[in-house]
TORLUMLO-882000 format. One record per residue (C-alpha): residue number from 0; y, z, x. Coordinates in nm, 3 decimals. Layout:
<pts>
k y z x
NUM Y Z X
...
</pts>
This chain:
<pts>
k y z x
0 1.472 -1.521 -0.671
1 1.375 -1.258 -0.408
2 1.045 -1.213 -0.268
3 0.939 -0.901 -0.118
4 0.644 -0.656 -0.115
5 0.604 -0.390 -0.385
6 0.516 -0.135 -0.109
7 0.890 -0.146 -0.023
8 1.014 -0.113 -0.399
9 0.792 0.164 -0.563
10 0.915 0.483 -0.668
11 0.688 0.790 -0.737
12 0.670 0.944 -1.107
13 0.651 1.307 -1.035
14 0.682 1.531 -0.728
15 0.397 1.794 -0.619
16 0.294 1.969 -0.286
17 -0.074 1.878 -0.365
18 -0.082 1.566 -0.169
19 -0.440 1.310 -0.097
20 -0.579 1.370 0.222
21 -0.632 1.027 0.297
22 -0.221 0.863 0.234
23 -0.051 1.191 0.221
24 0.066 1.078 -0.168
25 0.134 1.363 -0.451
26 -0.197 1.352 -0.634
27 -0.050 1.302 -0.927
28 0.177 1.034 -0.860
29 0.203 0.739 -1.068
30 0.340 0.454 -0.900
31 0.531 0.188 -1.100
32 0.722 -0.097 -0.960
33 1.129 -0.076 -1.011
34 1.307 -0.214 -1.348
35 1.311 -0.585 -1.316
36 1.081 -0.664 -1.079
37 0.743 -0.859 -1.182
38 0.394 -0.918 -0.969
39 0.397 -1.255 -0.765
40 0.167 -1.500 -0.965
41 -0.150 -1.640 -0.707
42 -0.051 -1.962 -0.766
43 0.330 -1.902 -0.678
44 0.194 -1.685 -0.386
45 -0.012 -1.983 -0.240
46 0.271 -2.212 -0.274
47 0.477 -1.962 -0.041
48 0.205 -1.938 0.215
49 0.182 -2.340 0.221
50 0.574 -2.340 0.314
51 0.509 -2.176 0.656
52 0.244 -2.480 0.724
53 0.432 -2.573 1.028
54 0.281 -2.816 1.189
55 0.170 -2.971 0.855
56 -0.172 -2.984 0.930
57 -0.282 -2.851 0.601
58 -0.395 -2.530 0.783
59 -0.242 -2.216 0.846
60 -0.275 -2.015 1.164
61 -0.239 -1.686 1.285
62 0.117 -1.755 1.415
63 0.205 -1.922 1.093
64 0.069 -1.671 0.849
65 0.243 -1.381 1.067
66 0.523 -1.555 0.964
67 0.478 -1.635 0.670
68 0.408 -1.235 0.627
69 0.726 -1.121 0.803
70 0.903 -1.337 0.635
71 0.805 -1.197 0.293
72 0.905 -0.819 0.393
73 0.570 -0.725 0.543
74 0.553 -0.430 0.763
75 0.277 -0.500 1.060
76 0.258 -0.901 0.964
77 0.095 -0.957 1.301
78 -0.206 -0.668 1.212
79 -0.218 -0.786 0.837
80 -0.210 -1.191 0.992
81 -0.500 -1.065 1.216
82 -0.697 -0.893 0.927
83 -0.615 -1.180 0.662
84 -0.794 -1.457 0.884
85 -1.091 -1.174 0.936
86 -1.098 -1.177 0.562
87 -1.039 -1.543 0.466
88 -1.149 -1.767 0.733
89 -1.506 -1.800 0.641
90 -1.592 -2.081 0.865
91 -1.428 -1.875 1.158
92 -1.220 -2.170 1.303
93 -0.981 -1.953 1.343
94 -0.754 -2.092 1.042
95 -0.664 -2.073 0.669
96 -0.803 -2.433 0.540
97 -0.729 -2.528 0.213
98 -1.072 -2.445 0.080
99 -0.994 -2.128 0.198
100 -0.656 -2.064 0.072
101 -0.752 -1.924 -0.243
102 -0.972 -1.590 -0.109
103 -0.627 -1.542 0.144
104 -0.449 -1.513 -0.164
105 -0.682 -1.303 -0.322
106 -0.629 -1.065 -0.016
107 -0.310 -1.060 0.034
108 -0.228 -0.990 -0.341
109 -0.325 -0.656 -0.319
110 -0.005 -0.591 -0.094
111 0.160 -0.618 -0.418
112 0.468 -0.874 -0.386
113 0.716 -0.878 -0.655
114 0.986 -1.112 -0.780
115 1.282 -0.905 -0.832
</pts>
């Protein structure tokens, strides 16, 4: 199976010159993910984040989660690493515990990975 983010594999449904302000998209652009590909289940996501546990420590840091990010397709993984342990780390040791794994995946579902 391949891994990568939807943001990579999306094709537009129509073509205007009326475009939003704030992404420079068509307005009325639908976008819907490529024949054959499928969204990433959360629990299939978390047990890809886990992998890049390097130091098996049961935590994942910044390094490991830019990674882990890079390694799944992700444009910017260092930026989206940073803003992921804003996001998740709610005790603000500056890691992704396990209590803590499931609001990362929350987040960084909405980058849309697919199976494809």
């Amino acid at each position: 199976m391949l891994f990568h983010c939807i943001s990579n594999s999306v094709v537009p449904s129509c073509k205007t010159n009326s475009t939003d302000n704030t992404n420079n998209m068509p307005m009325c652009c639908a976008w819907v993910t490529r024949p054959g590909s499928w969204p990433l289940p959360d629990d299939q996501l978390k047990g890809l984040l886990k992998r890049y546990d390097i130091n098996k420590d049961g935590k994942l840091s910044r390094k490991e989660l830019k990674e882990a990010f890079r390694s799944l397709g992700l444009k910017f993984s260092g930026w989206r690493a940073r803003r992921a342990l804003h996001h998740a780390d709610a005790n603000g040791d500056g890691v992704i515990s396990e209590e803590e794994m499931n609001e990362l995946v929350k987040y960084a579902s909405r980058w849309g990975f697919i199976i494809s």
